[in-house]
C-alpha positions in Angstrom: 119.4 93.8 125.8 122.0 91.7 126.3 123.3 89.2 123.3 125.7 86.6 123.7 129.0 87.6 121.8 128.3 91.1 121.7 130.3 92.8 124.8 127.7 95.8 124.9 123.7 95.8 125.2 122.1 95.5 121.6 119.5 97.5 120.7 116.2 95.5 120.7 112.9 96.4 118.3 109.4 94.9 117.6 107.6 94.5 114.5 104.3 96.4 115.2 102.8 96.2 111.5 103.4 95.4 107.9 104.1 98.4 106.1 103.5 100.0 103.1 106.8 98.8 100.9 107.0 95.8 99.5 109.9 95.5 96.9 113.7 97.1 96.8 112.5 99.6 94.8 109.9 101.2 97.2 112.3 101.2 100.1 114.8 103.8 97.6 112.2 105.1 96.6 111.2 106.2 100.6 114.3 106.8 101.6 114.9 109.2 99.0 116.2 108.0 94.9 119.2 109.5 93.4 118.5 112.1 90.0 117.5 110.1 87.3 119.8 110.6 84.1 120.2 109.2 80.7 118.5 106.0 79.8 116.4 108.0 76.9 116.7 105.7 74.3 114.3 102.8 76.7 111.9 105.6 78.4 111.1 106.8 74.8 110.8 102.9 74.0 108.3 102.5 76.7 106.1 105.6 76.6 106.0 104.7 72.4 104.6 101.1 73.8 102.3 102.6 75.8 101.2 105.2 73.6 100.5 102.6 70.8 98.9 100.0 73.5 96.3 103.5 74.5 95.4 103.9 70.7 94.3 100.0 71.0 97.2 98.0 69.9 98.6 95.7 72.7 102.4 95.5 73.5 104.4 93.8 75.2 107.9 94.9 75.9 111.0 93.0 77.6 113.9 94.5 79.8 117.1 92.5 80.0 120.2 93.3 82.0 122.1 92.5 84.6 121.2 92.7 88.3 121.6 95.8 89.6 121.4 98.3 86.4 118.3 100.0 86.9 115.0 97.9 85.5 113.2 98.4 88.1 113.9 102.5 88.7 113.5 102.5 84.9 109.9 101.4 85.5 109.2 103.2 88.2 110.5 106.7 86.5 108.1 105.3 83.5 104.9 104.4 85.5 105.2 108.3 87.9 105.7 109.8 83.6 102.0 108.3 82.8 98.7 110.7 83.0 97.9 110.3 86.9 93.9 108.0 87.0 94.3 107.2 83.1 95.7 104.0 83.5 95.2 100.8 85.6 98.7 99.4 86.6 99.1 95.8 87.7 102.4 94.0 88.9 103.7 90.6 89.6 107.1 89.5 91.2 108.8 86.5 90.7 111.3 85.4 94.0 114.5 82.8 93.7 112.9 80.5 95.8 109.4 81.0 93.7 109.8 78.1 91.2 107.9 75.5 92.5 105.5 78.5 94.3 102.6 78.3 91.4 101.3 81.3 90.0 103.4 83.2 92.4 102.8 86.3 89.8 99.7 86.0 89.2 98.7 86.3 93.2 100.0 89.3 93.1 98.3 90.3 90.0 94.8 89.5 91.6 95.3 90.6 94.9 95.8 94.3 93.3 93.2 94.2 90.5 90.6 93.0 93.3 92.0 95.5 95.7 92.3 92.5 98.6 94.1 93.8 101.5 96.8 91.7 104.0 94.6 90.0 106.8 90.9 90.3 104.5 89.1 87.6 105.5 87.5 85.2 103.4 84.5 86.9 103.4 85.4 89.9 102.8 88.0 88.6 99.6 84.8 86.5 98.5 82.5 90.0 98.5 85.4 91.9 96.5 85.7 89.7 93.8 81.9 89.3 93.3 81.2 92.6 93.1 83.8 94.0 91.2 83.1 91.3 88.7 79.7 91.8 88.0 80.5 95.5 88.3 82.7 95.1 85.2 81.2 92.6 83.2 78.2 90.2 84.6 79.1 87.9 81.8 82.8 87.1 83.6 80.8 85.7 87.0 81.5 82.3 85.3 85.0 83.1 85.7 84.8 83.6 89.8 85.4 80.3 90.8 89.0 80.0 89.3 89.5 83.6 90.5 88.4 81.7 94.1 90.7 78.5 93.2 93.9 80.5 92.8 93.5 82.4 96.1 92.7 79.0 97.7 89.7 80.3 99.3 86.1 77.9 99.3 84.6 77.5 96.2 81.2 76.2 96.5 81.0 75.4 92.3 80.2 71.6 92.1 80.6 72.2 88.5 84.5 73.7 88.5 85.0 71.0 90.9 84.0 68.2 89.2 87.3 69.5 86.6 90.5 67.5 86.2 93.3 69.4 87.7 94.7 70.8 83.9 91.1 72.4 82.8 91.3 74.4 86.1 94.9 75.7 85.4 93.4 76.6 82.3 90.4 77.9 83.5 92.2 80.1 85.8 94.8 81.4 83.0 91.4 82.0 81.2 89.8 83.9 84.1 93.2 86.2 84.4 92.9 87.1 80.4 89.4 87.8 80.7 89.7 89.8 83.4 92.2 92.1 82.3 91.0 92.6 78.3 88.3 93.7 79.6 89.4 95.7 82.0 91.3 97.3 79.3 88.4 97.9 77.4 87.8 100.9 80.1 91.3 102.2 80.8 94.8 101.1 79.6 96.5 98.1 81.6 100.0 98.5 82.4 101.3 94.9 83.3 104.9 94.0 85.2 106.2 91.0 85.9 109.5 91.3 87.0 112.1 88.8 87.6 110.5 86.9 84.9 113.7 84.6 84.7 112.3 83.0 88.1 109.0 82.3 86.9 107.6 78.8 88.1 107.6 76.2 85.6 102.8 76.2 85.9 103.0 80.1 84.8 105.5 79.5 82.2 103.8 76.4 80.4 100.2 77.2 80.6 100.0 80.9 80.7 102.3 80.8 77.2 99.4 77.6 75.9 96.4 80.2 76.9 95.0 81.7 73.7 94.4 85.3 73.1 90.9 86.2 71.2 91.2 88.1 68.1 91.1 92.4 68.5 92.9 94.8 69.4 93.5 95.8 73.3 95.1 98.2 75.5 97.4 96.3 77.1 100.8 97.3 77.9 103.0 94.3 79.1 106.5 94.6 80.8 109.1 91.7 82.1 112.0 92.3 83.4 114.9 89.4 83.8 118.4 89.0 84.5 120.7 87.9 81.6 123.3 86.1 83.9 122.8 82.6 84.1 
């Protein structure tokens, strides 16, 4: 087609679908990574944290750098070392413009754990997170309504709305923890949040203010941020 400023036809394409890559890291990764080499020193630190979070003692482990080392091949050469179906692995990504974008993270987070797909419906997203819900733990149905809250979708609890805006945040940073320790009681979580240093200010003050019950769990958590200002 023809483009004004260009002195020969352009080449012209149209976006059919949304495909299967979603971060930097999974277009490499399709187009074919370079050898992975050295870096022994943190893959031994994180299969130690994982190995410690599978014998029941939560970790949580941070990776700082600058942009463009490798955090995010390092965690992806970590997650593909893992025993294939033993472990659930969850991830959350943080964007530049994401600070005033609440819970931006945690979307993401939910989305996968509940196995929602792009262009679900609402009844559809509603079904999903019943059922897997009471298929987990019937006593976490209470917690369904935040889950409902956070992905904006109807929520029919006069109840939860009756709540100030603060108790829901709470609730739903509630609903998330419950959710995943005892999801962990089953298999090993592997959480990533990267570009924590983006993280919007809700996530940040509340999720740090939600307490942890006492015990042990399988939880394996990784953040990766930037060190440059």
């Amino acid at each position: 087609m023809e483009v004004k400023g260009k002195e020969e036809p352009q080449a012209a394409y149209e976006l059919l679908k949304t495909g299967a890559v979603e971060t930097r890291i999974g277009a490499s990764a399709a187009r074919g990574l370079t050898p992975f080499v050295g870096r022994r020193n943190s893959m031994t630190a994180l299969m130690e944290a994982y190995g410690k979070a599978r014998a029941g003692s939560g970790q949580v482990v941070g990776m700082v750098g600058e942009a463009g080392v490798g955090k995010s091949r390092l965690l992806l050469e970590s997650r593909n070392r893992l025993p294939e179906g033993e472990f659930t692995y969850l991830e959350g990504r943080c964007i530049h413009y994401g600070g005033s974008m609440a819970y931006l993270p945690l979307l993401d987070i939910v989305r996968s754990f509940f196995d929602i797909k792009e262009g679900d419906r609402e009844r559809i997203i509603k079904k999903k997170i019943v059922e897997k819900t009471a298929v987990l733990d019937p006593g976490l149905n209470r917690r369904v309504p935040s889950i409902q809250d956070l992905l904006s979708l109807k929520v029919d609890d006069e109840a939860y709305l009756r709540l100030e805006p603060q108790q829901r945040r709470e609730r739903t940073f509630e609903a998330i923890r419950d959710l995943l320790i005892r999801k962990s009681q089953d298999t090993p979580v592997v959480l990533v949040i990267e570009d924590l240093h983006w993280i919007d200010k809700t996530f940040s003050s509340t999720g740090r203010n939600t307490p942890i019950p006492g015990g042990a769990d399988p939880i394996t958590t990784g953040s990766g941020w930037n060190n440059s200002p």
